[in-house]
N, C-alpha and C positions, 0 to 999 in steps of 0.2 A: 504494500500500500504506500501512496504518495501522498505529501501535504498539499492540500488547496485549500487556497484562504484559509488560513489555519484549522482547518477541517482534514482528516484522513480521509482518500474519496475509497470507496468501495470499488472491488473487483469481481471480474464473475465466477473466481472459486470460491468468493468467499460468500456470495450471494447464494451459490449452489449447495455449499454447505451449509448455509442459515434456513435454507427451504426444506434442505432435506429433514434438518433436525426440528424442524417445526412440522412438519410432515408424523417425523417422529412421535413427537410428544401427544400428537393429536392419535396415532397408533394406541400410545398410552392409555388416554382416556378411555379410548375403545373396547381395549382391552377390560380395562376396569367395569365398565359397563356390561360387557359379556357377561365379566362374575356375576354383577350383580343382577342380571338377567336369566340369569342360570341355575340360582341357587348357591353358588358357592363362597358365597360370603356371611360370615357368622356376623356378630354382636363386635366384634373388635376391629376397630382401625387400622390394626398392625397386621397386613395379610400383604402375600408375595405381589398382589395387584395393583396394592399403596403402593408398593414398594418399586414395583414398573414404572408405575405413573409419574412417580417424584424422581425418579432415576429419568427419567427422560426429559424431564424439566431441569433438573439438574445439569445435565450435557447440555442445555444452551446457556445455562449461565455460567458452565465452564469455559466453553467459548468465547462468552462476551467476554465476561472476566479479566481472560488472561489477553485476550486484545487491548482491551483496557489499561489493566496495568502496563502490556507493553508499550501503548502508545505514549501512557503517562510518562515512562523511564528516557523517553523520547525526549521529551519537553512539551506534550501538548498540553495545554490547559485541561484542565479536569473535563469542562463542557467539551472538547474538541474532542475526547480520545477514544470516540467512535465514529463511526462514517453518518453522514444522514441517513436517521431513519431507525437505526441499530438503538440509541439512548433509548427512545420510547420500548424499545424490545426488552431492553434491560430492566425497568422500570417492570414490567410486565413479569420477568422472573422475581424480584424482588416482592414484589404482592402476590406471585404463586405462594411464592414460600411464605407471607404471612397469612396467606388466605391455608397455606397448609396445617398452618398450628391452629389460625381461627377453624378448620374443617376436626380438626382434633378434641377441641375443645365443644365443640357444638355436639360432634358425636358422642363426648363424654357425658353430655347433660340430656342428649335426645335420644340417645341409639343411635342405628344403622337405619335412611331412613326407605321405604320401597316406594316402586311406583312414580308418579308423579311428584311425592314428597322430595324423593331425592335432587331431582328437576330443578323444582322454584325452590331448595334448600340454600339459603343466605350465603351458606359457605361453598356451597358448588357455583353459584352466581359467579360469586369473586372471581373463583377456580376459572369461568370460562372466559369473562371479562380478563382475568390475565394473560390467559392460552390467546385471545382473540388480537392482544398487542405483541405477543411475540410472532404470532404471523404476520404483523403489520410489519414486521421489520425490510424482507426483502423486499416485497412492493411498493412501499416508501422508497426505499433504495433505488428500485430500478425507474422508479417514476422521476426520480431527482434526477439520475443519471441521463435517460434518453427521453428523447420526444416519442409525440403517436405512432409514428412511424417505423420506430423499430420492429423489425421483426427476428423470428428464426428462436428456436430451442437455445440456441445457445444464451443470446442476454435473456430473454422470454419465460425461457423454463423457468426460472426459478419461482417468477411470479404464477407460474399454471400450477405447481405443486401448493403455494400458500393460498390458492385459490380453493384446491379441494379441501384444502385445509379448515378456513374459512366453512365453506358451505358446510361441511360435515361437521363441524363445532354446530351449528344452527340448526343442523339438522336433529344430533343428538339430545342436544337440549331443548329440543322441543317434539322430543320423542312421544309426550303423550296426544301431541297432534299431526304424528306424522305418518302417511299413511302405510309406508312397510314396513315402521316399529311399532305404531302404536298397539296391535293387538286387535283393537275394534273395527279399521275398517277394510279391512279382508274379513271378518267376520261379518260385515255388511253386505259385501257381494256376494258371501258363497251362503246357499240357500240352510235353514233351519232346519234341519234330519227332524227335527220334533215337531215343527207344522203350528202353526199360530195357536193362542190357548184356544179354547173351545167355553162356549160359555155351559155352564149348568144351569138347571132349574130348581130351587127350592121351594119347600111351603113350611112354618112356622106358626106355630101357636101364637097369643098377644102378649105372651110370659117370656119367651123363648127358650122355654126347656124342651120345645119336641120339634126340631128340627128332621124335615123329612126332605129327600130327594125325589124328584119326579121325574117322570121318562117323555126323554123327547127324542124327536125322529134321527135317527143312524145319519154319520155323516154334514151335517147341519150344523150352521150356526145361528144361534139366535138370539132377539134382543125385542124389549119392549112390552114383557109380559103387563096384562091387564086381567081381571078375574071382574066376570059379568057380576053384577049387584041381585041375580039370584040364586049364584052359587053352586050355577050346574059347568060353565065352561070359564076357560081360562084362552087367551087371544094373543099371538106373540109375530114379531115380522122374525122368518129365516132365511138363510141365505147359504151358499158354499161357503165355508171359513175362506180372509183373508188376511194376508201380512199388512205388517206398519206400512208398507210402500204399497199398495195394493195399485194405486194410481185410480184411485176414483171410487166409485160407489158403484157396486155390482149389483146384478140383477139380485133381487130378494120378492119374498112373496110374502102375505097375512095367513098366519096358518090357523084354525078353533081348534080346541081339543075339550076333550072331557077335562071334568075340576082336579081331576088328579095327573092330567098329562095325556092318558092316553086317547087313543083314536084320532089322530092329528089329520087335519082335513085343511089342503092349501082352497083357499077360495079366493083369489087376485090371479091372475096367469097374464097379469097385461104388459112384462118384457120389461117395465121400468124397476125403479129401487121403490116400492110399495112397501112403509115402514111405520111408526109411531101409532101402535093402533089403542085406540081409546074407545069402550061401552058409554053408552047411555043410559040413563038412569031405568030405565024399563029393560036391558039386556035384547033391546028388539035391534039393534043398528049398534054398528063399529063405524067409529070415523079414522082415516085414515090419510096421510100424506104419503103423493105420486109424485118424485122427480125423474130425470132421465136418467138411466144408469151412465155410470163411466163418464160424465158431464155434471154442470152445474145448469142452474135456469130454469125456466118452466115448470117450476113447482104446481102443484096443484091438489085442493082438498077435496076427499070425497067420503061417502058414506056407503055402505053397503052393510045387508043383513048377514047374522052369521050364517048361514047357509050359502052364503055368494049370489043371493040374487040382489035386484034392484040398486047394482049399484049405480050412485048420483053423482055430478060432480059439484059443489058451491062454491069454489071459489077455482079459477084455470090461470096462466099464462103469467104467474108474479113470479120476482125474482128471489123469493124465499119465503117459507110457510112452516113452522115447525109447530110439535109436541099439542096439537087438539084435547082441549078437556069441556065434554060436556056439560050444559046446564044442568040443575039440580030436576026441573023439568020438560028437559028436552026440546025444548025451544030454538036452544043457542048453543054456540060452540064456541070456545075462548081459542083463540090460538097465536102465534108471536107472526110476524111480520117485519117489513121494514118498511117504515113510515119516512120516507124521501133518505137519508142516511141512518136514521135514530132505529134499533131496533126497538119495536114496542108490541102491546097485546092488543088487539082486535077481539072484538065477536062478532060473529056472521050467523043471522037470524035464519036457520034449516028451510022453511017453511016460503021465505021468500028471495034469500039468497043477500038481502039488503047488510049490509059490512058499517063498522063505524069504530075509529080508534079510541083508547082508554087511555088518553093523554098523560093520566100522572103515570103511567110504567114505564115511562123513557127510560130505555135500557136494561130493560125487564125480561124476564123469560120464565117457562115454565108456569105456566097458569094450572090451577086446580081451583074447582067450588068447595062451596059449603053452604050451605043454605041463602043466601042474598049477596054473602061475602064472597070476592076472588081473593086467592092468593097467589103470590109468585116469588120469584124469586129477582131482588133488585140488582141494580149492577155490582156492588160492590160485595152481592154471596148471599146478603141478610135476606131470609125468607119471613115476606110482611102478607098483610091481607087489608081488606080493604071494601070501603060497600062501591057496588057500580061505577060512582057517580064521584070516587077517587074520595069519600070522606071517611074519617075512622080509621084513619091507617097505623095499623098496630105493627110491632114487632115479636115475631115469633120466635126465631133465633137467629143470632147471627151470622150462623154462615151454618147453612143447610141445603140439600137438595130436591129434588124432585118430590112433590107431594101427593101423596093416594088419601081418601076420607071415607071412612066407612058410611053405611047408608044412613045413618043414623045423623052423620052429622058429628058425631059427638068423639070420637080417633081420627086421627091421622097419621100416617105413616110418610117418615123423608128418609133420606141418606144424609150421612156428617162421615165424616171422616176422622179417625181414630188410629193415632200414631200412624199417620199418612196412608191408611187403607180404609175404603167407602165401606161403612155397615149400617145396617136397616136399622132404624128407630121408631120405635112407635111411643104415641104421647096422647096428652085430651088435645083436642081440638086449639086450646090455647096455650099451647108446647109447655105446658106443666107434665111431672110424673113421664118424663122421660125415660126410655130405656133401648137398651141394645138385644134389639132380638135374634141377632145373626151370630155374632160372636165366630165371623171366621179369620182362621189365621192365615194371611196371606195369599190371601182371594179377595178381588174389590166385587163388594153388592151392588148391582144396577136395576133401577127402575123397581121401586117397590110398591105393589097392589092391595092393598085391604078386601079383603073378599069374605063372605057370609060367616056367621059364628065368631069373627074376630079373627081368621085365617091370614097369613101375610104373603103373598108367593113373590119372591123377586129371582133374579139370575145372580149369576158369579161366576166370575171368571179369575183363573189362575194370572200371575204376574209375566209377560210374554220374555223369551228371550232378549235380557237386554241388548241383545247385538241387532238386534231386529224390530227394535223400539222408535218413535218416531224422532227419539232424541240420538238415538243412534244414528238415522239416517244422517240426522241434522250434526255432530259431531264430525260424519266422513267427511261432508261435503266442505263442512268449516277447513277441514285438517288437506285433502286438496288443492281450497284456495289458498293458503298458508304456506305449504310446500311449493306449488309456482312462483310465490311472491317469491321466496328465499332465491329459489335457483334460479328465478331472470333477473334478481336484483344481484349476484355474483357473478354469473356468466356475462353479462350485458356490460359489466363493470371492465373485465377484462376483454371483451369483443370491442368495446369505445374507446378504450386507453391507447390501447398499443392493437399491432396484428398480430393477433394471436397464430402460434404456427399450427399445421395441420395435426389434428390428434389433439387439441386444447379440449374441445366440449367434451369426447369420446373418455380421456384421459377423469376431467375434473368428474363427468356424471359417475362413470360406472367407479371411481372411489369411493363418492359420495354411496354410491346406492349399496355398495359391497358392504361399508363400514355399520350402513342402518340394517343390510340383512344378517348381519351377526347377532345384531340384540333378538331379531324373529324365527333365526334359522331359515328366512324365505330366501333364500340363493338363488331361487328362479328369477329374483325381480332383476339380476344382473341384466338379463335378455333386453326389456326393455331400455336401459340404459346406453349399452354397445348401439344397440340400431337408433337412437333418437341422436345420441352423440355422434356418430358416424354419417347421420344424415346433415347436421348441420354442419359438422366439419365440412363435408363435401359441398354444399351449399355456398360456404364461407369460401373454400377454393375456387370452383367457378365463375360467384360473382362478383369477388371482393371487395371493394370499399362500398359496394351501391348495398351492402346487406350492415353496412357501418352506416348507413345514413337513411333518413327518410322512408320512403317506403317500402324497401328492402330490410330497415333494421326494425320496424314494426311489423313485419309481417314474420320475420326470424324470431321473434319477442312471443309472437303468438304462438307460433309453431311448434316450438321448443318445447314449455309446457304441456299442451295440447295434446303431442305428441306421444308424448312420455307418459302422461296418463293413461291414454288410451292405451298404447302398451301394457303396460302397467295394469287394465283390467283385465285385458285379455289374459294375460299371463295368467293373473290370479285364477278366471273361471277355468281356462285349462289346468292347471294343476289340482283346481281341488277336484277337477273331473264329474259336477253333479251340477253345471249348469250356477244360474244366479238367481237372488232373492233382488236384484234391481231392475224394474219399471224401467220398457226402453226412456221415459224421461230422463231418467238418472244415468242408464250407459250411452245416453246422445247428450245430456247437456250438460255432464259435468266436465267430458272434456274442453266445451267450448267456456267452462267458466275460467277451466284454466288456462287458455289461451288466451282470456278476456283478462285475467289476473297480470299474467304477462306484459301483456300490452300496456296497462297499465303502468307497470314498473319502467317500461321505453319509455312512455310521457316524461315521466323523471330524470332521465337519463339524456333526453330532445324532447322537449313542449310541442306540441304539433301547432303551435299557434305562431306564422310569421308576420313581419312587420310590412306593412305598404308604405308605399313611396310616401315620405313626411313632406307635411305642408303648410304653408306660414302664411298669417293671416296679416 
């Protein structure tokens, strides 16, 4: 090394040496991670994995170190006797190593911590915060050294290795959004061997000591039990079981049964989602809500006898119509709507079809009678009631749901929730002498009916595979967009700076991808990697600088991602060889969200917004 301006400049062994060993130390981490992906790390800090990880951190502060003191021996000033770029690196070993005693000290007072804890762990923060300036060293370096235009492995490499270095520090540490470490979302695409829960049918005493099981038809799911007010049948909509991802509302039908379940008789065949079915106070008429299957829109309410004749339409062509509950005399029907944005309750007069809204329920849902009074449920959970005409409005409880009223008038039956699982309550009419009649564990109750003698019959359904929950879905797609953000925000950095030489993308992805398939054992996902890097490497050779600028480097921004995703699913449903639990919506439009993530990240990198010819007034 030579003095310039009293600065030592950097050379390219020593640059290739600072990549490799920060390459290194990032190996370390990984390593570390493995263990603790693996099982093989106990209770104690002091394992041969610490001891990789700190030994490789150590080899670049022996490096700096001893350049250091040699340049000092020189005569450089203290601040000189690193090249640019290298001080911040240093700086970087120095907080590993306090960040390693503070990692010592946290483990002594917290444990060993798993999962996501270990992640956002304060002391692992620091950890990668310092890992992330020792890689800053050479690309500082080479950035102060040459312009944009360098290219070639030789000055270049060193910054393509601190690059995968980078992305795969980001990648790790944000393993529990990432999608071939996280766990969950491979578990999102490949399909549930156990098949969505199924709901049951129950029936209950008003005590809840004699919980009975009732039989419902092979194969089906269902939802929306109601038990006629004379105590001979019970009214339910089913359907084919469907996943959290189902993609819409499938065809279902209204099925009668006898009061104990059997003799199920479908009486709706009309090809739409025919669902939410409610008696009449006479047991003579079921009202029911028809929208389009697999669609939204075109709701519509109708009535028909249990036997499936006569059925009526009263209300057609609105853009939502839920949960019908008959007058006490058969008159009228409550039902929710949307009143220009506001959702609120209507009733629609049987007899002449005439509709008029019940303005204090702005934001209401869930209507049930009781003798003159509605109740519902308000926006904020609290289940109130109320005469017609919105006056007398009481509070029942504060956060309850759906309500069934015996003929009487005098019980009613809701849902509340109980250590975060829905169970049946039954009460007097004015939520006094509460009680829990369901008492299940780890089954949420829906839709509860009061039926003749005090009888209670509601559903239940098991808790569904959380991999196939709709918060699952929503975690993949999160952990996706996330992932393209990272890798077009590194790749993009190194494709604008300098020319990248050929094998840059090929090189940084399938690192990056290798290093995350250690924590999952998914070593297929290498595939996608080689071919997305391999494609843009060659892209970037054909049409060089016009893929560095403008509409060539937004459209490589997109691709990149995009790409890689898609790979990346494919891979998965082939390997797990059973096909996918993902709605072509999700394997068509999450690659293009991450192509859209991408893109994104170019804006930042070139604003797509230029300037016109300036003019003075």
């Amino acid at each position: 090394m030579s003095s310039q301006l009293g600065r030592p400049s950097s050379s390219i062994g020593f640059d290739w040496l600072m990549a490799g060993l920060s390459l290194l130390l990032m190996s370390g981490v990984i390593q570390d991670g493995w263990a603790h992906s693996h099982g093989l790390v106990d209770q104690s800090f002091f394992t041969p994995w610490h001891a990789i990880l700190y030994g490789t951190m150590a080899a670049n502060g022996l490096v700096l170190g001893f350049v250091a003191l040699r340049n000092l021996t020189r005569g450089y000033s203290v601040e000189n006797t690193l090249p640019y770029g290298y001080w911040l690196a240093l700086c970087g070993v120095i907080l590993f190593a306090i960040g390693g005693g503070f990692d010592l000290f946290w483990h002594g007072m917290f444990g060993i911590e798993r999962g996501i804890s270990g992640l956002i762990s304060p002391s692992h923060l620091l950890l990668a915060f310092s890992s992330a300036l020792i890689f800053s060293g050479p690309i500082r370096s080479i950035a102060y050294q040459y312009g944009s235009d360098v290219s070639g492995w030789k000055r270049v490499g060193p910054v393509v290795l601190c690059l995968a270095s980078v992305l795969t520090l980001f990648g790790f540490f944000l393993g529990y959004a990432q999608p071939i470490s996280d766990g969950l979302t491979v578990g999102t695409i490949l399909p549930d061997r156990s098949g969505p829960p199924i709901a049951i049918l129950y029936a209950s005493d008003s005590s809840g000591t004699q919980l009975t099981r009732l039989e419902t038809p092979s194969g089906l799911d269902f939802w929306g039990v109601g038990a006629s007010p004379d105590g001979k049948h019970l009214v339910y909509r089913a359907q084919i079981p469907q996943s959290a991802d189902g993609g819409g509302q499938p065809p279902s039908d209204i099925y009668v049964t006898n009061i104990d379940g059997t003799h199920a008789v479908r009486i709706t065949h009309s090809g739409r989602h025919d669902t939410q079915p409610a008696w009449s106070a006479d047991s003579k008429w079921i009202a029911y809500i028809s929208l389009p299957a697999g669609t939204s829109g075109n709701y519509s309410l109708h009535i028909i006898h249990p036997d499936g004749s006569g059925d009526r339409t009263l209300i057609a062509g609105v853009t939502t119509v839920a949960t019908p509950a008959w007058s006490p005399d058969g008159s009228q029907i409550a039902y929710v709507s949307r009143n220009g944005l506001t959702d609120m309750l209507a009733v629609v007069n049987v007899a002449s079809g005439a509709t008029r809204w019940l303005t204090f329920t702005s934001n209401g849902a869930l209507p049930a009678w009781s003798g003159k009074r509605i109740y519902f449920t308000a926006g904020d959970g609290a289940l109130l009631s109320a005469n017609l005409n919105g006056t007398d409005v009481r509070t029942i409880d504060d956060h309850a749901g759906p309500v069934s009223f015996s003929a009487n008038g005098k019980t009613l039956a809701y849902l509340k929730s109980v250590g975060g699982v829905e169970q049946v309550f039954v009460a007097a009419s004015d939520g006094t002498e509460a009680r829990n009649v369901s008492n299940l564990s780890g089954m949420d109750a829906a839709h509860p009916a009061l039926g003749a003698g005090g009888r209670v019959f509601f559903s239940a359904t098991g808790r569904p595979d959380p991999a196939h929950s709709s918060i699952a879905f929503s975690l993949a797609e999160a952990s996706n967009l996330l992932e393209s953000v990272v890798i077009a925000g590194v790749l993009l950095l190194g494709l604008k700076r300098w020319h990248p030489p050929f094998g840059t993308f090929t090189l940084v992805l399938t690192l990056f991808t290798l290093a995350m398939a250690t924590q999952s054992d998914a070593y297929s996902d290498v595939i996608p990697a080689l071919v997305t890097g391999l494609g843009a490497d060659i892209a970037i050779a054909i049409f060089g600088d016009r893929v560095r600028y403008g509409t060539g480097f937004y459209a490589l921004a997109t691709l990149v991602p995009a790409l890689f995703f898609t790979l990346f699913l494919i891979t998965t449903i082939v390997a797990g060889g059973s096909g996918t639990a993902w709605s072509p919506n999700l394997w068509l439009g999450s690659p293009l969200l991450a192509g859209i993530a991408g893109l994104l990240v170019a804006f930042c990198y070139e604003p797509p917004l230029s300037t016109g010819p300036r003019t003075t007034t």
